[in-house]
C-alpha positions in Angstrom: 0.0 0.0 0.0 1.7 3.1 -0.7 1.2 6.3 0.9 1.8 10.3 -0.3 3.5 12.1 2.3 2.5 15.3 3.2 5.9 16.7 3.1 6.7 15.9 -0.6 3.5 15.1 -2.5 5.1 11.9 -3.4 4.3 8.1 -3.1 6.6 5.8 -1.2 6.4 2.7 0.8 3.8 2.6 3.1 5.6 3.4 5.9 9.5 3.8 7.3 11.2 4.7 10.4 14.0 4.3 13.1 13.9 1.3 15.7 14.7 3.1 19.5 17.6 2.3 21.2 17.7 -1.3 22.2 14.0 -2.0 20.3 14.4 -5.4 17.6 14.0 -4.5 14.3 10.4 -6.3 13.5 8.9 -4.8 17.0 9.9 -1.6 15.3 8.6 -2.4 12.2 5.1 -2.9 14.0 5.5 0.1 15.6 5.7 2.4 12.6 2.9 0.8 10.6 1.1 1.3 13.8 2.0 4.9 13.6 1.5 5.9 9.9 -0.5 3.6 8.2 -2.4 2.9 11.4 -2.4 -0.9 11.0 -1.8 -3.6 13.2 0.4 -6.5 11.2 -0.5 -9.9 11.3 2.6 -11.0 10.5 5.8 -9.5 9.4 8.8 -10.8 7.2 12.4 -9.7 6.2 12.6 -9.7 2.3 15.6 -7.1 1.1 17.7 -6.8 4.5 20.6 -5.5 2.7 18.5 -2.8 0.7 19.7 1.4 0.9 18.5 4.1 -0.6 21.1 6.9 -1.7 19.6 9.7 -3.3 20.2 13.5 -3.9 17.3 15.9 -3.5 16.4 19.0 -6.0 17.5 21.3 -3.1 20.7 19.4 -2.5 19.5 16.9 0.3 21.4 14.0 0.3 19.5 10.7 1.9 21.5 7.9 2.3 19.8 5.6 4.3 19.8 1.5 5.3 16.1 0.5 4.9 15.8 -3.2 5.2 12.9 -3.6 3.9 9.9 -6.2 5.3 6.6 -7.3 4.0 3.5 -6.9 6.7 0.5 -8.8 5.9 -2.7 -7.2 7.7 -6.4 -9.0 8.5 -8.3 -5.4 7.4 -8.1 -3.0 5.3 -9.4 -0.5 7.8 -6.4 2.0 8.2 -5.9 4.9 10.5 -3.0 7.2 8.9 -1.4 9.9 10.8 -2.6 13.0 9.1 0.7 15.1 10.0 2.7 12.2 8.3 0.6 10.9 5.6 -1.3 13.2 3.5 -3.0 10.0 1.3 -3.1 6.1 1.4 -3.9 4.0 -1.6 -4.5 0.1 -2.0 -2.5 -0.4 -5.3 -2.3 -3.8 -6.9 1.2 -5.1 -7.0 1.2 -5.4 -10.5 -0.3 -1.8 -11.1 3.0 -0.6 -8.9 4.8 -2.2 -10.9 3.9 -0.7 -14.2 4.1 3.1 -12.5 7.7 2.1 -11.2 8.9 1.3 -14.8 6.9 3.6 -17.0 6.1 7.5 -15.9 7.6 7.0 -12.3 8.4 10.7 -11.4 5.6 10.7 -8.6 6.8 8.0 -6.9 10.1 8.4 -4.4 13.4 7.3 -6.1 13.8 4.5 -3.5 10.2 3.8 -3.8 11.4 3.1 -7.6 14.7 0.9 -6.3 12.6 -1.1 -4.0 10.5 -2.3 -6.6 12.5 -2.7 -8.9 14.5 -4.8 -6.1 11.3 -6.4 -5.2 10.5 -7.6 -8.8 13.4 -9.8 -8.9 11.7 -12.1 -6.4 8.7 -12.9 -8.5 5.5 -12.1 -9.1 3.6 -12.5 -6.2 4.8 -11.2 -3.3 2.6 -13.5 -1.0 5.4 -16.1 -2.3 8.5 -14.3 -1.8 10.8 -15.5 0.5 11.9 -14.5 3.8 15.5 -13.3 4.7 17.6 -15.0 7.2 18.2 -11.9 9.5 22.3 -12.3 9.0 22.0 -10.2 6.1 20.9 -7.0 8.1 23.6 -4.6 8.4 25.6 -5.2 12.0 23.5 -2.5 13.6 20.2 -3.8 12.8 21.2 -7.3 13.8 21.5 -6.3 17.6 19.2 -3.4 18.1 
């Protein structure tokens, strides 16, 4: 499900965010989509734990970021976004995501674009991607 953030009109990943001091990586995963998104995951899986995102803003911003990124699987579609965060939510197909990431993608996030374009490369469907053992999360991510 990607989301339009109020702060740059674009469309990313549904949600992203910093574990706390000491917090493991998927509690803090279930803490964000509880805090954007407003979801409460059924279930959460490591997919790209090695994936970054380096990118240079219009204004000179430079983002370089580790983002392992995990797939959340929900029970209901009934979301709760935090209006000073998220400005829009969407239910896209995977497939129509797809398409926008390869063909005019200039309103979606440039690591919006890599992570699909990462995610791809595992198939189809993501419901049958696998998960990644948690030894390829960057050292930090491993012990937090």
């Amino acid at each position: 499900m990607p989301a339009r953030w109020k702060s740059t009109g674009f469309w990313t990943n549904s949600c992203s965010g910093h574990p706390y001091p000491g917090e493991k990586l998927p509690a803090a995963v279930a803490r964000r989509v509880d805090e954007v998104p407003g979801i409460t995951p059924a279930d959460i899986t490591l997919i790209l734990p090695d994936f970054r995102c380096r990118t240079v803003t219009k204004a000179g911003i430079l983002e370089n970021s580790i983002c392992p990124v995990d797939r959340v699987t929900i029970h209901t579609r009934l979301v709760h976004p935090d209006p000073n965060e998220v400005e829009i939510l969407a239910w896209i197909p995977w497939t129509a995501l797809v398409a926008r990431a390869g063909g005019d993608a200039r309103s979606l996030t440039p690591c919006c674009r890599e992570q699909v374009r990462r995610l791809r490369l595992l198939g189809p469907d993501p419901r049958r991607w696998q998960a990644s053992p948690n030894s390829g999360l960057p050292p930090a991510a491993r012990t937090a």
